[in-house]
C-alpha positions in Angstrom: -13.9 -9.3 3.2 -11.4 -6.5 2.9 -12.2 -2.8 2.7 -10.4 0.3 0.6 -11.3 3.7 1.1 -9.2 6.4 -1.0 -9.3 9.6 -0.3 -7.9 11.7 -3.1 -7.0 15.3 -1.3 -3.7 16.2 -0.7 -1.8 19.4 -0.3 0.5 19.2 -3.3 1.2 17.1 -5.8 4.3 14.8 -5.7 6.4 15.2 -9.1 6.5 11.3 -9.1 2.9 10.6 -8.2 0.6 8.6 -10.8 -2.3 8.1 -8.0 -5.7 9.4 -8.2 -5.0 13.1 -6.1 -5.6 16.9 -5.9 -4.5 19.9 -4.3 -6.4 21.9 -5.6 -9.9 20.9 -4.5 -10.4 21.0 -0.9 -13.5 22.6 -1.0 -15.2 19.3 -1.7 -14.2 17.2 0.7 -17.6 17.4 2.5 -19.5 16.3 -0.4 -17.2 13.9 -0.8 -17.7 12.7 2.9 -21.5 12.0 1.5 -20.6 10.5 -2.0 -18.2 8.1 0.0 -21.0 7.2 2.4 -23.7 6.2 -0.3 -21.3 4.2 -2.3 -20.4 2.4 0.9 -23.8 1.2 1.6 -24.1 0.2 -2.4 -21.2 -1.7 -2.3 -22.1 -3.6 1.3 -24.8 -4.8 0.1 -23.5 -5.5 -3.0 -21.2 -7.8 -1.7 -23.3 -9.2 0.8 -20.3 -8.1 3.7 -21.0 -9.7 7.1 -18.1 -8.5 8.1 -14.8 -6.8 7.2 -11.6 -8.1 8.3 -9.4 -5.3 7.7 -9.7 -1.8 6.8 -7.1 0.5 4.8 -7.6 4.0 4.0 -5.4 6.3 1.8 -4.9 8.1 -0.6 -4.2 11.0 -1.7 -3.3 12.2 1.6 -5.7 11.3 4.5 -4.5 13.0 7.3 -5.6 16.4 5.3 -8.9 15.0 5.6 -10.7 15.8 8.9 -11.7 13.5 11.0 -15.4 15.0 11.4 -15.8 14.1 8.0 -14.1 10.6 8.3 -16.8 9.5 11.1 -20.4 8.7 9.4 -18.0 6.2 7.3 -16.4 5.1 10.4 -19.8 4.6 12.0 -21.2 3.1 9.2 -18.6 0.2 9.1 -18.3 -0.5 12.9 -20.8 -2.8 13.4 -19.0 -5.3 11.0 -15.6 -4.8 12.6 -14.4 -6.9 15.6 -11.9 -6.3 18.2 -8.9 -7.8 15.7 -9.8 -5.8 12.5 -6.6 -4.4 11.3 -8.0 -0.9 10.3 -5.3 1.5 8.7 -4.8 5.2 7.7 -1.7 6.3 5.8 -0.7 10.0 6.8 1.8 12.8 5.9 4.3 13.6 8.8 3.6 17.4 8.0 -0.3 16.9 8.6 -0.4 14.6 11.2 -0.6 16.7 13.8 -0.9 15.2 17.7 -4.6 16.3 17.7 -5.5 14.6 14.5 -3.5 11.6 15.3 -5.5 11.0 18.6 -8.7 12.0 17.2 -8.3 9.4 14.3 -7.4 6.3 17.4 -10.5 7.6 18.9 -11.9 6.8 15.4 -11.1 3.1 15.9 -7.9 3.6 13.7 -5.3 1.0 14.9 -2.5 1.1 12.8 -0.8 3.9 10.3 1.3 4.5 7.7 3.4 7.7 7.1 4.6 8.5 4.0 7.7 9.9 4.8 10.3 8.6 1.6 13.4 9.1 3.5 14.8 10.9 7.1 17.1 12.8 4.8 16.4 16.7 4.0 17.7 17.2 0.3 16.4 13.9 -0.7 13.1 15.5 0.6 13.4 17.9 -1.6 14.5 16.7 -4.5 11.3 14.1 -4.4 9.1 17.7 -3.6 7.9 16.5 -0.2 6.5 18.8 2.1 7.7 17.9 5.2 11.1 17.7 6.9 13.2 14.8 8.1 12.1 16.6 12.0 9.1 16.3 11.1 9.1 12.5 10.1 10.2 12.0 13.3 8.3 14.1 15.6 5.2 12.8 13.8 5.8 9.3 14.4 6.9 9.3 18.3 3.5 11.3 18.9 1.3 8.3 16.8 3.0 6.4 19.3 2.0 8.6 22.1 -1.6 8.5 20.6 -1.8 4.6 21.6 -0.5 3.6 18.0 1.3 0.3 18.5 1.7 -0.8 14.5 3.1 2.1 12.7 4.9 1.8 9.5 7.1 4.3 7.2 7.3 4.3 3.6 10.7 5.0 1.8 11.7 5.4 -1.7 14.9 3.9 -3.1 16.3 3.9 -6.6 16.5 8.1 -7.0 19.7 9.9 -8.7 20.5 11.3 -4.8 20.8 7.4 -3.5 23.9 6.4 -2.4 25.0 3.1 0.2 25.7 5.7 2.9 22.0 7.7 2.0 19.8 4.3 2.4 21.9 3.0 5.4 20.6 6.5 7.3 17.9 6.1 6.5 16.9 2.6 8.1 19.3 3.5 10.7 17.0 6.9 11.4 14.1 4.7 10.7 15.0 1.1 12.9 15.6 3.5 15.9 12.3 4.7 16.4 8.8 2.8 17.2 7.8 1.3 14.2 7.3 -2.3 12.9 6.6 -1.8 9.5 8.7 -0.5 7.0 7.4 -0.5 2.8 10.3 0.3 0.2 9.7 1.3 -3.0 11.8 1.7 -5.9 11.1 5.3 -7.7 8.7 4.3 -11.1 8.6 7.0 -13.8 5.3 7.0 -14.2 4.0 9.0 -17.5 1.9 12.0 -17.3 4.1 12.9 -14.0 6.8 15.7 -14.0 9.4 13.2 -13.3 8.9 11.1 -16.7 9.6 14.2 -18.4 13.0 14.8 -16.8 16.5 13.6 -17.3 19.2 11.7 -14.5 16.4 11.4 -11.7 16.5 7.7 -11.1 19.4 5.2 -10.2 18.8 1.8 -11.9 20.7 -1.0 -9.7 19.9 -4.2 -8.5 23.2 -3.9 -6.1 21.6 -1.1 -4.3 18.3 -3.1 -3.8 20.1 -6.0 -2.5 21.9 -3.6 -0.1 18.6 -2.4 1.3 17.2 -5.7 1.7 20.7 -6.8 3.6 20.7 -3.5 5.8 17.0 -3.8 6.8 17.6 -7.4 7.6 20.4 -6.4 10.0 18.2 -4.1 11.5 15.4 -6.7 11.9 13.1 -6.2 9.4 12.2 -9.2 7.3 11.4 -9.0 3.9 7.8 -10.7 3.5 6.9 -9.5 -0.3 9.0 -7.0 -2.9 8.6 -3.5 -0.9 7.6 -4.9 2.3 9.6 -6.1 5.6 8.3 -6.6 8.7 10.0 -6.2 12.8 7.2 -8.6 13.9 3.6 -7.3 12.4 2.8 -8.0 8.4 0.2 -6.3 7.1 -2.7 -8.1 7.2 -4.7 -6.1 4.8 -2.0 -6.4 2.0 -1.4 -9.9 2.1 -5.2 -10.6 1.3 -4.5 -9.1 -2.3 -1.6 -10.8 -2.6 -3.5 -14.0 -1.7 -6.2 -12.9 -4.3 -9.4 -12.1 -2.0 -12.1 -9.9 -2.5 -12.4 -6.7 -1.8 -14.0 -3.3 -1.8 -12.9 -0.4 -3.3 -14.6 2.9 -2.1 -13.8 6.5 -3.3 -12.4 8.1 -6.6 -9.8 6.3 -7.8 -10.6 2.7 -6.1 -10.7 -0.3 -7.2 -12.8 -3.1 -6.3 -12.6 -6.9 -6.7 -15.2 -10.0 -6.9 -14.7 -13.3 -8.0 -14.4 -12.8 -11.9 -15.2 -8.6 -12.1 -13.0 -5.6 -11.2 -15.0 -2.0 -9.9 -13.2 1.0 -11.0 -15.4 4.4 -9.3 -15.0 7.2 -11.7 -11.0 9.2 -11.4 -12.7 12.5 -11.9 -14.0 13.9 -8.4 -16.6 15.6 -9.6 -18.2 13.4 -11.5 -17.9 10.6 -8.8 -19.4 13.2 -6.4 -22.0 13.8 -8.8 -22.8 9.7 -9.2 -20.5 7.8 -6.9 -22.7 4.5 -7.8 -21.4 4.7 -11.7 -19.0 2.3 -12.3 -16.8 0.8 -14.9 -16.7 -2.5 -14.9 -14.1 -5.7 -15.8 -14.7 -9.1 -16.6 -11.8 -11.1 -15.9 -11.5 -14.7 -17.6 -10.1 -18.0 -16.1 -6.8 -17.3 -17.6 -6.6 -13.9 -16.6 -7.2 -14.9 -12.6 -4.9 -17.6 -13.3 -2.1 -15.5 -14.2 -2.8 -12.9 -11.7 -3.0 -15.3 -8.9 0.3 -17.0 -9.8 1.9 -13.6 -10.4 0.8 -12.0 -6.9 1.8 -15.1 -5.0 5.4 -15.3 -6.4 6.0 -11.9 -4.9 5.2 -12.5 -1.5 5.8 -15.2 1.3 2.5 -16.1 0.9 3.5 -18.9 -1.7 0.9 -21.2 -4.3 -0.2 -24.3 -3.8 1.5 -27.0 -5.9 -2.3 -28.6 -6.8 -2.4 -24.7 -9.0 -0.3 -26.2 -11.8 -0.8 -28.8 -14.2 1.8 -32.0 -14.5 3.8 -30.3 -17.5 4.6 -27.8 -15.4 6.2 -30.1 -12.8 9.7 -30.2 -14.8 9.8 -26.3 -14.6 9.4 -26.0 -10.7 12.0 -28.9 -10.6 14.5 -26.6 -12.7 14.0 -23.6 -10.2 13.8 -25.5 -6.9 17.0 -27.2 -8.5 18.8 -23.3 -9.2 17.3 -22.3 -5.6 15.3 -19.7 -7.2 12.6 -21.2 -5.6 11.6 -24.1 -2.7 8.9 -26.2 -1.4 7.5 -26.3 1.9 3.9 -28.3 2.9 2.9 -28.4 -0.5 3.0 -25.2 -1.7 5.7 -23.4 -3.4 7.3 -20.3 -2.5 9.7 -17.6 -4.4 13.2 -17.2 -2.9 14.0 -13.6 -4.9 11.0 -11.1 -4.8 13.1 -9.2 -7.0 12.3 -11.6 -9.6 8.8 -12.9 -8.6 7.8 -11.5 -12.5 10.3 -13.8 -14.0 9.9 -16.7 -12.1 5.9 -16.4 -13.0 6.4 -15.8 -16.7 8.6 -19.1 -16.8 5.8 -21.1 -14.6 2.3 -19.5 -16.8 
């Protein structure tokens, strides 16, 4: 069992952020701390949890959320965590300070995330992060110096400022300090985002993802699913969605999963405050997990088992193992491109 706690504070709002998030609310965050602890016990015994194999908090923005607050969740989830649990907290370089940073490995925290989007200052800005490309820095060397031995950096590709020379700084900047993780998204226009509305703000080009996915191999990383690459640790927590497990999703904004139903907590903070045990829920069919499964392997390194498709679907995989789009390996098969893991499953459902 897998476990997903979002917290939805932040200190501003992102012009291309969909997620579930306010700055503007920060004087609930202790209720919050309660409403997050009841639904925690719900859902644990809901599931029937008898342990928890990996823990990911984020958010939002978690490193705005004190610690103080963070620990009768922590406490509440210890005694199902073993010595290997994978347990991580994305953070802001801007709010992860050294003191909160050591307080949250004293937590039991083991592995973070920093949203950081790129080690370049105007690209900063034009996305309308907070924080500087110093800062990015400085905030990762001192996780490292808190005893953080996984750390990983997010970066977003695909913007109107992206150039060849831009990316290749940026996993320069990025390969040359202590992490082992790297996620890379390509900016989505999301609607109901200031960024949908606007004009010229993202670059379109295949040719610029291949680039990154050439320069980050040079540079070690290994691409292990679309927007992830790894310098010797993949994330544990990850690839159990991608493999199509269970899990629990606690907070406003979450999402939960169990055999054929999906949890969605209420989006609106006060309400989920208010009753943070009222639910909607999803009933998912045997084609719809079919589909879903297929579609979440394809785009990782995680691959499908041949026995998953029927014999008329035999001639297809021989047409893309045939083109290399695709290959076999121990009996399962596995996607060459992640770039087009939603082709490839369209042509196999």
């Amino acid at each position: 069992m897998i476990l997903y706690l979002h917290i939805p504070f932040c200190e501003s709002k992102c012009p291309y952020c969909a997620f579930t998030s306010y700055a503007d609310k920060n004087i609930l965050k202790k209720k919050y701390a309660e409403a997050i602890v009841k639904q925690l016990e719900f859902e644990l015994e809901r599931f029937k949890a008898q342990s928890i194999e990996s823990v990911f908090v984020g958010g939002g923005t978690p490193s705005t959320f004190p610690t103080k607050l963070l620990k009768p969740f922590m406490d509440k989830i210890t005694p199902l965590l073993s010595k290997k649990t994978e347990i991580t907290i994305e953070a802001n370089p801007n709010s992860a300070s050294l003191k909160w940073l050591t307080n949250i490995r004293e937590l039991g925290f083991n592995r973070i995330s920093f949203g950081v989007q790129s080690f370049e200052d105007k690209k900063l800005k034009f996305l309308g992060r907070v924080h500087s490309a110093k800062e990015a820095k400085k905030a990762i060397l001192n996780a490292k110096e808190a005893g953080f031995d996984n750390i990983s950096v997010d970066i977003i590709y695909g913007t109107k400022a992206d150039t060849k020379k831009l990316l290749l700084s940026d996993i320069k900047t990025a390969s040359s300090l202590p992490i082992n993780h790297l996620s890379a998204y390509s900016l989505t226009l999301e609607e109901n985002t200031p960024f949908f509305q606007r004009q010229n703000v993202k670059k379109e080009s295949l040719h610029l993802a291949e680039f990154l996915v050439k320069s980050l191999k040079n540079e070690g990383f290994l691409q292990y699913e679309v927007s992830n690459f790894s310098r010797g640790y993949e994330c544990f927590h990850n690839k159990q969605y991608w493999r199509h497990k269970s899990y629990i999703g606690i907070g406003c904004g979450a999402v939960g999963f169990n055999d054929c139903e999906r949890f969605y907590p209420n989006e609106n903070l006060e309400e989920y405050i208010k009753l943070p045990l009222m639910q909607r829920v999803e009933s998912l069919n045997e084609e719809d997990l079919r589909l879903e499964k297929l579609f979440l392997a394809m785009r990782s390194n995680i691959g499908i088992s041949l026995d998953f498709f029927s014999k008329q679907t035999r001639d297809k995989i021989d047409m893309l193992t045939e083109a290399k789009k695709a290959y076999i390996k121990d009996g399962r098969l596995y996607n060459r491109n992640y770039f087009l893991a939603d082709e490839i499953a369209l042509f196999l459902s």
